[in-house]
C-alpha positions, 0 to 999 in steps of 0.5 A, a space after each residue: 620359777 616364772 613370776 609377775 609383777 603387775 605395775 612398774 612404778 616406783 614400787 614394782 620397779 624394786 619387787 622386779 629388782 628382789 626377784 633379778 637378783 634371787 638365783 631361784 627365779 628363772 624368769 620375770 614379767 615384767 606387766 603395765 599399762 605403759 609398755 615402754 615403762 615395762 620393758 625400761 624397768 624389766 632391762 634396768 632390774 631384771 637381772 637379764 631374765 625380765 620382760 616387759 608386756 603390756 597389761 590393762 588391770 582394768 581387762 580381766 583377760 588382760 592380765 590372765 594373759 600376762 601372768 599364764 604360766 606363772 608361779 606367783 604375782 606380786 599386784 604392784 597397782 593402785 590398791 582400787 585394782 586389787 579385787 580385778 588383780 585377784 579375780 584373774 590370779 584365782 583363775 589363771 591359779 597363780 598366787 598372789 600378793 599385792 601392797 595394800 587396800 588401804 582398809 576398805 578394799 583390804 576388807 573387800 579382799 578377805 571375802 574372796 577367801 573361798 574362790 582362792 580355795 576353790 582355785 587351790 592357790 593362796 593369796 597374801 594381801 597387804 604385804 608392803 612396808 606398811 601394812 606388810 612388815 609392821 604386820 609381820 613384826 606384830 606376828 612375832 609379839 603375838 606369839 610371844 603372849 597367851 591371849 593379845 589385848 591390843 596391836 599397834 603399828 607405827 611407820 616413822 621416817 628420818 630423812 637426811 637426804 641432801 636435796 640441795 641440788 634438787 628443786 622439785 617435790 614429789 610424795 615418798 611413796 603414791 601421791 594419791 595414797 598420800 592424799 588419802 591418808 591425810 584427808 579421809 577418815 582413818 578408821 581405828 578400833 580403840 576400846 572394843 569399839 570402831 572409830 570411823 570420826 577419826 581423820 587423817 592427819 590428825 590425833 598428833 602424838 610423840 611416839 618413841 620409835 626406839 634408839 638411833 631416832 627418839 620421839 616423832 610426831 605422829 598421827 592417824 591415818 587411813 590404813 589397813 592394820 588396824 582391820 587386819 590386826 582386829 581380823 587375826 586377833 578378834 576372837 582373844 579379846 582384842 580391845 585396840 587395833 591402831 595405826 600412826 604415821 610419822 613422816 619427816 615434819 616438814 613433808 606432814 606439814 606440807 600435806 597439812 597446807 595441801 589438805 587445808 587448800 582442798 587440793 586433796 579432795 576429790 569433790 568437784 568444784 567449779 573453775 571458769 565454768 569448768 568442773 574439775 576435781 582439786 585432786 587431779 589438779 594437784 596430781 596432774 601438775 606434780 606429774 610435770 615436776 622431774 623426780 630427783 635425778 641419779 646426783 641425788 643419793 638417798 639417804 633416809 631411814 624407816 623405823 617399823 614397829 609392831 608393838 603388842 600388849 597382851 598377858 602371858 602367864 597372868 602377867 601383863 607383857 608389852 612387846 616392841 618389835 621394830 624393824 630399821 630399814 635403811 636406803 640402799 645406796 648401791 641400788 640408788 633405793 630410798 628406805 620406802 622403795 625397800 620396805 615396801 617394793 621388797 618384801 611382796 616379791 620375797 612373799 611371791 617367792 614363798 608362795 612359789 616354792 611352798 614355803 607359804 602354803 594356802 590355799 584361801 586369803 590370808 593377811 601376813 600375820 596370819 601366814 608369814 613365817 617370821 624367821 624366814 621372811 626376817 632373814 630374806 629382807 635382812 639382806 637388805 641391810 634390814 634389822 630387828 630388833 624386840 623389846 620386851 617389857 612388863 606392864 605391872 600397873 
């Protein structure tokens, strides 16, 4: 099977290394807007059956060129991309999957249902780390329960790499997502109702992530759970839909300083008669700072929970499933690179050899089967577990 990866950045890099090292793709394109980058991640992950090429994901044509032939896409792009990315899958009839909308692109995505039916190929949207794994872990307490009352999914993070030889900074996963998710509103649906006064970075509370790692501080961020939980479950009674962050503290408490500055805002303000906006300031200036090099051995841990309260038999039933995704220190992967850059290329896989059957838009709880897609990213020394627990008051 031939399949695309559309964006060689930090994430698409370890989608192309999943796919070079599954015996059942033939042939990767490799697909971005800096060739040379392309090409670099398509000879260093490739598995020697990669290529690099260039694409605009802005240029319709562009990308319908890139994927010909192909099986299945995995969209690796900035999430305002998405809806271009879909457009020339549909047409070209080759499946697709992608990282993340971010919520208000995620429900933009869902209304091209029809043209990917009509196109006769399946799209799963969302399907990274989180949103993606935590959507899936949920799927799994889902179908323990008769009727699902409320959904949370949680992202925390323990980082004990050694950085004492390195100077720089850098954001775990996309700098301008990281912005987004500590400055815009975070939409949550809590009580039947849609919270949209709820900002990023804000709500702290102690969530216990289970054992190994205990309680983190986490907060509210804009992300696309909370709609595609509501959108698979509306119609059982749904009452809450919500999404919480915990990264390492002091990285919270560095966005926090960034966010109080204004430097994550996009609005435009005056600098010596110059208009400029704060956010490209602070994107273009952390571009300059060297990421850490090979001496730098990642060693950090995601803790990933679905946790879903519903009623099975009359009885009230809470059920916890996490997923403890460690770096993967052979390949020099952060636990971020693994649970996001991983499980879309393995979804592609799917979808290309009919495991996943559409055709139409799908979010992952709707779609992805639990046992199969566990035991795929399990060979990434990933672990489940599920905890079950009754709620009697």
């Amino acid at each position: 099977m031939k399949i695309a990866v559309i964006g060689a950045g930090a994430m698409g890099r370890w989608s192309v290394k999943e796919l070079g090292i599954s015996p059942e793709v033939d042939e990767i394109v490799v697909a971005d807007f800096n060739e040379a980058q392309a090409k670099q991640v398509a000879a260093a992950h490739g598995g020697g059956k990669a290529k690099g090429v260039f694409v605009d994901a802005r240029d319709q044509e562009s990308i319908k060129q890139a994927i010909a032939g192909c099986a299945a896409l995995v969209n690796g792009t900035q999430h305002f991309w998405n809806i271009n990315v879909m457009h020339a899958a549909a047409a070209t009839r080759v499946h697709y999957t992608d990282m993340g909308g971010l919520f208000h692109v995620t429900k933009q995505q869902v209304e091209l249902d029809a043209e990917f039916k009509k196109a006769g190929v399946t799209g799963v949207i969302a399907m990274g780390g989180a949103p993606g794994v935590t959507n899936v872990l949920a799927a799994y307490g889902a179908a323990q329960v008769d009727k699902v009352e409320a959904v949370t999914a949680l992202c925390g993070n323990v980082d004990n790499t050694d950085y004492s030889n390195y100077e720089g900074w850098f954001a775990p996963y996309s700098l301008e997502t990281v912005c987004d998710e500590f400055s815009v509103p975070a939409p949550q649906f809590i009580d039947g109702v849609w919270r949209e006064d709820l900002i990023g970075g804000t709500g702290d509370q102690l969530i216990d992530f289970g054992d190994g790692v205990g309680m983190l501080r986490s907060h509210y961020t804009i992300h696309s759970e909370p709609f595609t939980f509501w959108y698979t479950w509306k119609d059982q009674g749904l009452k809450s839909a919500i999404w919480r962050l915990a990264l390492p503290e002091s990285f919270t408490d560095q966005m926090n300083f960034l966010k109080t500055l204004g430097l994550t805002s996009k609005d435009e303000i005056a600098v010596g008669g110059v208009k400029v906006k704060p956010r490209d300031v602070l994107m273009a200036l952390v571009s300059k700072i060297p990421k850490p090099g090979a001496e730098t051995v990642f060693d950090d841990v995601d803790y990933l929970l679905g946790i879903v309260t519903g009623l099975k038999d009359g009885r009230r039933v809470e059920w916890r499933v996490r997923a403890v995704v460690p770096a993967h220190k052979e390949y020099g992967a952060g636990a971020g690179d693994v649970d996001t850059g991983i499980p879309p290329a393995i979804v592609a896989k799917m979808m290309a050899t009919g495991e996943i059957k559409g055709p139409g838009v799908f979010v992952p709880e709707q779609i992805v089967p639990t046992g199969a897609f566990f035991k795929a990213l399990s060979r990434w020394n990933v672990t489940i577990d599920a905890v079950m627990r009754e709620v009697v008051a």
